[in-house]
C-alpha positions as MATLAB code, in Angstrom:
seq = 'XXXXXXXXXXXXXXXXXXXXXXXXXXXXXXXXXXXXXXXXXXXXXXXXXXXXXXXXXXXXXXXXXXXXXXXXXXXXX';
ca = [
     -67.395  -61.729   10.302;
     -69.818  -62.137   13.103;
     -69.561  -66.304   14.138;
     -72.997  -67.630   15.096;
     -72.231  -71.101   15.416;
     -69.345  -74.006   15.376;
     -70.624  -77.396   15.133;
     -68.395  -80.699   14.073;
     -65.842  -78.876   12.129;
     -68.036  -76.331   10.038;
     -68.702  -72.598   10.814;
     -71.548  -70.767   10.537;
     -71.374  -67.245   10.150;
     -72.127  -64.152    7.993;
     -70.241  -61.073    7.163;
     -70.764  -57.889    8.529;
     -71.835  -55.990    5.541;
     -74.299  -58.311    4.248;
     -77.596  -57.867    2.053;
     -81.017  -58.834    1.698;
     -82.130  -62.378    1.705;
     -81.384  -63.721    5.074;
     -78.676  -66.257    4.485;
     -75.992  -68.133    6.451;
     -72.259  -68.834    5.619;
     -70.868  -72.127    5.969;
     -67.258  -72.872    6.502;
     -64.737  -75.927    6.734;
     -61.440  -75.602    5.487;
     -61.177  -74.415    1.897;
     -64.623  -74.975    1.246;
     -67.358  -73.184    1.635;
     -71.485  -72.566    0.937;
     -74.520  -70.484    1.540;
     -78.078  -71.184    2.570;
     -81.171  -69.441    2.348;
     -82.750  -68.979    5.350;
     -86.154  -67.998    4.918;
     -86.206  -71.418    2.627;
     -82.970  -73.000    4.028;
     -82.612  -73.484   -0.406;
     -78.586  -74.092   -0.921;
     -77.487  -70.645   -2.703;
     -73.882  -71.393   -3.144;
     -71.441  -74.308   -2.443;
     -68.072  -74.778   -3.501;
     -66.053  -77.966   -2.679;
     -68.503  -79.842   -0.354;
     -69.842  -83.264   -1.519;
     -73.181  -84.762   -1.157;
     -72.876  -86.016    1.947;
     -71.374  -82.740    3.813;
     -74.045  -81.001    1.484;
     -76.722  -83.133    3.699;
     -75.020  -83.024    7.122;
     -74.779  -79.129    6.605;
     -78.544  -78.866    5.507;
     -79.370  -80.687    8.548;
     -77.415  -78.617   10.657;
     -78.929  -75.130    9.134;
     -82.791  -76.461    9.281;
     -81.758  -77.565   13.030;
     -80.720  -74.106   13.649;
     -82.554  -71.913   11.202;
     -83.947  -70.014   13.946;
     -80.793  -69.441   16.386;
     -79.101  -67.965   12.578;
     -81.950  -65.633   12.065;
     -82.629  -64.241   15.743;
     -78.580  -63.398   15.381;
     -78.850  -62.015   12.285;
     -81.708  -59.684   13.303;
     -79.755  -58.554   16.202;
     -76.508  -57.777   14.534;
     -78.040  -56.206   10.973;
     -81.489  -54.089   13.359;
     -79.318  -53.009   16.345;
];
């Protein structure tokens, strides 16, 4: 489980077997959700409230393109 990013508490990462779309994992003790990135759209999230929900948004549309650059270097090397 390749870690891309830590960033006030959450972790950003994806797993090392993943599929087709682009998407990030997000992290933070026993929760956890999944964004979209080609259209940073919310795929999955499972005990975050609203406001984490918009602090994490933030965070992924801040650093949509760091995620995808490391993506394409771990999944096309």
């Amino acid at each position: 489980m390749p870690t891309v990013l830590r960033k006030d508490g959450y972790r950003f990462f994806f797993y090392s077997n993943e599929h087709l779309p682009i998407h990030i994992h997000i992290e933070k003790d026993n929760k956890t959700a999944s964004f979209n990135l080609e259209t940073t759209e919310l795929i999955r999230s499972i005990k975050f409230n609203a406001s984490e929900m918009k602090e994490i948004r933030k965070l992924v549309e801040n650093n949509k393109e760091l995620f995808k650059n490391k993506w394409n270097e771990y999944f096309n090397s």
